[in-house]
N, C-alpha and C positions, 0 to 999 in steps of 0.2 A: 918423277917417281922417287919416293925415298928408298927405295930397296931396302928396309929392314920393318921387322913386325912392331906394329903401333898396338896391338891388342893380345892379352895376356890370354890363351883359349886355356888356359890348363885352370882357371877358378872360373865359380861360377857366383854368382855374375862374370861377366868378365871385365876384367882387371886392364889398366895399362902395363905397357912393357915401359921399361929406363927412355928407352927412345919417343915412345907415346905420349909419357909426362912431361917430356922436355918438347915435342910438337904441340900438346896443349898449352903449356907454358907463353911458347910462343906465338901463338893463334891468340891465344886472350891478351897479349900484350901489342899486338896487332890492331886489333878490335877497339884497344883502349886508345892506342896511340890516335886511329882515326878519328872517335869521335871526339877527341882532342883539338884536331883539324880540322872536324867540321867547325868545332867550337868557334875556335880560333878564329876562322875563316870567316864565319857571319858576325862576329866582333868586326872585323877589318870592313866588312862591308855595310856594316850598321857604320859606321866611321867616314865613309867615302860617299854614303847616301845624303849623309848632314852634313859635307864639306861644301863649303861655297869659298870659290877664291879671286877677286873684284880689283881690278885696276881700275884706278880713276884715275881723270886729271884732279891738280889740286883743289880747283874752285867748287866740285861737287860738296865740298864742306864735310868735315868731321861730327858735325852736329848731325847732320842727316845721317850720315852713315850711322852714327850711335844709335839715334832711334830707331833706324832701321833694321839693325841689331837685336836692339830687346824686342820689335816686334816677331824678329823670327825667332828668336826664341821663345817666347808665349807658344806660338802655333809649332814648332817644330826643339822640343828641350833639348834634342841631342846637335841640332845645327851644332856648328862652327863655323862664323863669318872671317875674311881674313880680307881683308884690304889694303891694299898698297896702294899710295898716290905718285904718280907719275907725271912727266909733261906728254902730248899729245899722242906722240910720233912711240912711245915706250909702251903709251898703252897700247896702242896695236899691236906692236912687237911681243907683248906679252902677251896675248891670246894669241893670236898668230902661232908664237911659237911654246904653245900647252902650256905655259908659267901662271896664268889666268884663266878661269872659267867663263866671267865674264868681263865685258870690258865698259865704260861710261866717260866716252870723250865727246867734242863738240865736232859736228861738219862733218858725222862718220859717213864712209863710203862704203858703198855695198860690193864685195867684189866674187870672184868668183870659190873662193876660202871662205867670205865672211859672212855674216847675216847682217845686217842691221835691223834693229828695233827701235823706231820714231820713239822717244820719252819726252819732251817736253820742248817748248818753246820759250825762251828766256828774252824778255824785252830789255832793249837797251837804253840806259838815260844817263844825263850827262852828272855827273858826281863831282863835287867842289867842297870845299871846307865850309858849315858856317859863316866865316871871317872875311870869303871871297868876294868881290864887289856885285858877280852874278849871284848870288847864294838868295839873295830875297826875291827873286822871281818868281811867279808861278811855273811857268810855261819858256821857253827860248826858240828860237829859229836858230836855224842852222848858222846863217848869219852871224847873230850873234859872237858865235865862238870865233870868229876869225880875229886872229892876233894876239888870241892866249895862250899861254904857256901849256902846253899839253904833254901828259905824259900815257904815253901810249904801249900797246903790247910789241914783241920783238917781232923783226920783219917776215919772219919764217913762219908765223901761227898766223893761221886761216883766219881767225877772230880778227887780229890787227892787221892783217889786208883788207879785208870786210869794211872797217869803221874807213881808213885810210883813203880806199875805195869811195865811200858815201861823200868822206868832206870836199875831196876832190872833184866828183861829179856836181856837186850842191856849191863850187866858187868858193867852199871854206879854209882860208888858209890859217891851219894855226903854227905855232911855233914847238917844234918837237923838243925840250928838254932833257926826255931819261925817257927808256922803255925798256921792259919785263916781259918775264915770262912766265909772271904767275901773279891774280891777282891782288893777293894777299900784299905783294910788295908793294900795287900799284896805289893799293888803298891808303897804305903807308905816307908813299911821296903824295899825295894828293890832299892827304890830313894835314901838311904842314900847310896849306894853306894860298897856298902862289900859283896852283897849277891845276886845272881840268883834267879831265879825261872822259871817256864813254866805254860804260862799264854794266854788263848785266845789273838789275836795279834787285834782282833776287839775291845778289849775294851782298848787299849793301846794309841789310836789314837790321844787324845789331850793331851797325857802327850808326847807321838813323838812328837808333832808340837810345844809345849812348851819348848823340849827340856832335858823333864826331866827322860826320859826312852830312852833306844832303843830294838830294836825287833831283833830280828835274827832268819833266821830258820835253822833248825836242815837238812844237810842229809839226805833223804831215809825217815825222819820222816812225817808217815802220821796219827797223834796223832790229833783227833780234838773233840769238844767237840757238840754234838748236842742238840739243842732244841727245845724245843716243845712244843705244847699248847694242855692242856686239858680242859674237861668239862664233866659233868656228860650224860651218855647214857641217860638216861630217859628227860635230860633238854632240851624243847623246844628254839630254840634261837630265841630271839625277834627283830625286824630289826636294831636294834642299836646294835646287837654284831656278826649281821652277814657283816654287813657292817665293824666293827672294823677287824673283822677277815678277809675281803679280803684287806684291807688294811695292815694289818701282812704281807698276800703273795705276795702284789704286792712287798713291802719292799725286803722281799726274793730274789723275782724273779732279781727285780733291781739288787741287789749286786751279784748273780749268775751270772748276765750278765757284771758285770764292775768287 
């Protein structure tokens, strides 16, 4: 209760009192401030609808995320994509711990936090320079590789236990010279010329067309690497990351079919 009169009775119409004008006052400035906030408010959430925020490991490639970028923007103009590349174990950590919305590592586990979403299947083939004395083959056996210089992933990634794993059970002994943790480097040391390695053949593609790797598959070898996208079980997905995410499968689906 204000305890004093808001309404002038002594005019007719009736009039405000000093105090009634200064309650109107503030009543419409009340009224204004809200819808201010409402304003405000569905701005922030027009904002938060179109945020998508994506750890990758590094090898998912900047090229794909770019296009994958313009495409959600065509379908969605207020997205905002934001990607950060990571090693393995970071990208968990960062969905895991809300830093990420989504997440695109290799080997993911499904845990009782996480989801995992199957994305694709990456074949592995053996990668050599040009210049290498294996480089004119069509095809190798496992065989083959034993007693080349190999440059392989770091012992801690699932992927270079994987390969590690294969040559060992298949009697292939090669010669370990340098191993990485991403393979961007690995593509590197393996351009110069001296050294092997076994390496998703999806990510080899514009160093083939450049000239400056070639691919070969292995024999009998059904060695591949899968990936996969996670996110937290409890996290609601907001229309800009469900929309990124069928965008992920339709990608899949495409290369499945070609």
């Amino acid at each position: 209760m204000l305890e004093t009169p808001l309404l002038d009775r002594s005019t007719r119409p009736l009039g405000l009192t000093e105090a009634g004008r200064l309650y109107y006052d503030f009543c419409r400035d009340v009224l204004r401030r809200e819808q201010e906030f409402h304003d405000a408010l569905n701005q922030v959430k027009g904002r938060v609808e179109g945020a998508v925020q994506v750890a990758a490991i590094y090898s998912v490639g900047i090229l794909d995320m770019s296009r994958l970028e313009q495409e959600l923007s065509r379908r969605m103009p207020a997205a905002e994509l934001q990607v950060e590349y990571l090693r393995p174990e970071k990208v968990h950590d960062a969905v895991l711990n809300g830093q990420a919305d989504l997440g695109i590592l290799s080997y993911p586990v499904s845990t009782k936090d996480l989801v995992v979403i199957p994305w694709r299947e990456e074949k592995m083939m053996v990668a050599l320079a040009p210049t290498h004395p294996l480089a004119s083959r069509k095809t190798l056996s496992v065989a083959d590789l034993a007693g080349h210089d190999f440059v392989g992933f770091d012992d801690d990634l699932r992927v270079g236990k994987e390969v590690m794993q294969y040559l060992r059970r298949n009697h292939a002994q090669v010669s370990m010279v340098m191993h990485f943790d991403n393979i961007q480097t690995m593509k590197e040391a393996v351009a110069l010329g001296t050294a092997i390695s076994i390496l998703p053949v999806r990510v080899l593609g514009v160093d083939i067309e450049q000239g400056r790797l070639v691919a070969i598959p292995i024999r009998g070898c059904n060695l591949t690497r899968p990936l996969g996208i996670i996110h937290l079980r409890r996290k609601a997905l907001n229309r800009a990351m469900q929309v990124f995410l069928e965008l992920l499968r339709e990608e899949a689906r495409a290369e499945a079919r070609a």
